[in-house]
N, C-alpha and C positions, 0 to 999 in steps of 0.2 A: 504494500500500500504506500502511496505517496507521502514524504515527511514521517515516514516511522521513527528514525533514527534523527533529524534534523529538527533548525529552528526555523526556518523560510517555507513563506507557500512556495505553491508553485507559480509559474507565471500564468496565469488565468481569470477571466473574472466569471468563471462558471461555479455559483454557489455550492452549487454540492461536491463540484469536485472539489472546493476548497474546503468546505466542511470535512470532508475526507479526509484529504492530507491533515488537517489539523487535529482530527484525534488518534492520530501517531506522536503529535509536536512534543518535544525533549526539551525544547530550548533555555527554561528550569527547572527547578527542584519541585515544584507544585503537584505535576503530574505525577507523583511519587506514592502521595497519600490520598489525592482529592480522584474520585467516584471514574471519571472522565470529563473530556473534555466539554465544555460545553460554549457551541460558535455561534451564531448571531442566526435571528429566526425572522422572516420576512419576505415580502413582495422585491425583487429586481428593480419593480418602476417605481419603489418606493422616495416620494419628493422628499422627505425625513426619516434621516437617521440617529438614530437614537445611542446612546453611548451610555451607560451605566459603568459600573467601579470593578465587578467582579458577582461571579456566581455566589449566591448562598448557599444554606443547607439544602434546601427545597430543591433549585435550581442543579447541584448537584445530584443529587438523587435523581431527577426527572431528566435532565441533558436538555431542559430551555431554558431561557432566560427567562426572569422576571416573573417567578410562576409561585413566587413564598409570598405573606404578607405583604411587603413592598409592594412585589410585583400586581398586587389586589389593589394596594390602593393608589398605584401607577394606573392602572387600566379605571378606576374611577376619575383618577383627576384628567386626564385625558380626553375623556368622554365630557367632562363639565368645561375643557378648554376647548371643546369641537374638534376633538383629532378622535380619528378611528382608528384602534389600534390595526387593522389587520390593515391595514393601507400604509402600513410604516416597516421598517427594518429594524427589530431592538436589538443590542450588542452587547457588550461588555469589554473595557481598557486590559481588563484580563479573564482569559478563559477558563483556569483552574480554581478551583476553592481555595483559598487558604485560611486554613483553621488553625486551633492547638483545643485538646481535650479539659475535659473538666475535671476538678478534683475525683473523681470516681470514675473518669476515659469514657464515659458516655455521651455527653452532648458534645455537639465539636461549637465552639463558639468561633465566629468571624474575627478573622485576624485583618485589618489593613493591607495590601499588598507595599512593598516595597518597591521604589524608584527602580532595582535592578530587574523585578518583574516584569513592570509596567514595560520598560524598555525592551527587553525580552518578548512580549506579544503584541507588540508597536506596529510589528510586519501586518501580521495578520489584521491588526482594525486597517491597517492603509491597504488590504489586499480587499477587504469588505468595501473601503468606502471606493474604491476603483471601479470593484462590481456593478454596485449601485447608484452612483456619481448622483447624491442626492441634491437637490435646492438648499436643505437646511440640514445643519448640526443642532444635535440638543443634546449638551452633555449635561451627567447627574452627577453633581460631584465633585469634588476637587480633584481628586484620582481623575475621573473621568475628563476632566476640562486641561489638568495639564497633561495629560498623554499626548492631547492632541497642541494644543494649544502653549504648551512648555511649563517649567518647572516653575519659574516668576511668576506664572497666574494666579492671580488670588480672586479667590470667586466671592467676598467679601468686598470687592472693591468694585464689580461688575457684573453681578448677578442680575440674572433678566433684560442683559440689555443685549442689542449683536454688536460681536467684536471682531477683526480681524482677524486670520490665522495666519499663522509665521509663514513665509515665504516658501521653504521646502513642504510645505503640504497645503498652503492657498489654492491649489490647481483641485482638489480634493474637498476641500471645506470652502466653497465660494459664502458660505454665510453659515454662522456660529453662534449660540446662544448656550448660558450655563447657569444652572440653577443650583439648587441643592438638591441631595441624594433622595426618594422617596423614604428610605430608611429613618434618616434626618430627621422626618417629618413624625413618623412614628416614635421617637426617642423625645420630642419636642417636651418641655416643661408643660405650653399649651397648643395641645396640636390643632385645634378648630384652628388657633391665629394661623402656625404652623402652613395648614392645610390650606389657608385660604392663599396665602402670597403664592404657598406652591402651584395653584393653581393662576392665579393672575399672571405667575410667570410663563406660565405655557401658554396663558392667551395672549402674552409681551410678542412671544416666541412667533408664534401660528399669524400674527400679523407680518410677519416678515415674509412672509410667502407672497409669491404674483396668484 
């Protein structure tokens, strides 16, 4: 199979063959412990691509994105910003789970990925967004915003608005927009306020479109 051994797709922008090659991907240590891979789920003609931080529990177990709580109340607030999710391509800055277990090795609690990660399956989102050559970026996330967008992003300083994307992937990202994680939003002190900006930002987002 394609990429068993390796960190690069192939040169393609046929979805599934690059699904393929990528759950063979080595390129770190993730796929070591985490379920498998899990690559981005979507329509080709999709105008928005979506960029999340990394699989969870859920997401692991099942091999899609965005399919645990988050992902529940991603597909509500989306629906209340006028996006349909199956009209879209959702992703992930990284494909593998990374976890560490609980004091009893039972639950895997979410670990952050690491800058060497994120860079590690960098290939792979820039082989997706090739694929799909969307209108819009929607990253969730700081993970998610500087993957694409670089490590000096601060989504505290530019959330909800569109930003430019660095020159080596402008060709890629013609228009970029970053919020915060839906996770974020479920961790919120108060998630109604939480939920509502989360929301206005995706309808910031959805006006950017022709």
């Amino acid at each position: 199979m394609p990429g068993t051994s390796g960190a690069e797709p192939p040169d393609s922008t046929d979805l599934d063959e690059l699904r393929s090659a990528a759950a063979g991907c080595r390129g770190c240590a993730l796929y070591k412990d985490a379920t498998q891979t899990v690559f981005g789920e979507g329509t080709k003609k999709a105008k928005v691509l979506v960029v999340g931080e990394q699989p969870g529990d859920k997401e692991d177990l099942a091999g899609e994105p965005f399919v645990g709580p988050a992902g529940k109340l991603l597909d509500r607030a989306f629906e209340e910003a006028g996006f349909d999710r199956t009209t879209l391509y959702v992703t992930n800055a990284v494909k593998h789970f990374k976890f560490k277990r609980d004091e009893r090795g039972k639950r895997r609690i979410h670990q952050k990925p690491g800058r060497t990660e994120v860079v590690a399956c960098r290939p792979w989102l820039l082989a997706e967004l090739r694929a799909v050559r969307p209108e819009l970026v929607l990253l969730l996330g700081a993970t998610a915003a500087q993957s694409l967008l670089g490590p000096k992003f601060r989504l505290t300083a530019h959330r909800g608005e569109p930003v430019d994307a660095p020159e080596d992937v402008a060709e890629l990202v013609p228009s970029a927009v970053a919020t915060v994680h839906p996770s974020a939003v479920l961790r919120a002190p108060d998630r109604d306020e939480a939920y509502a900006a989360f929301v206005a930002d995706l309808k910031a987002a959805g006006k950017t479109l022709k």
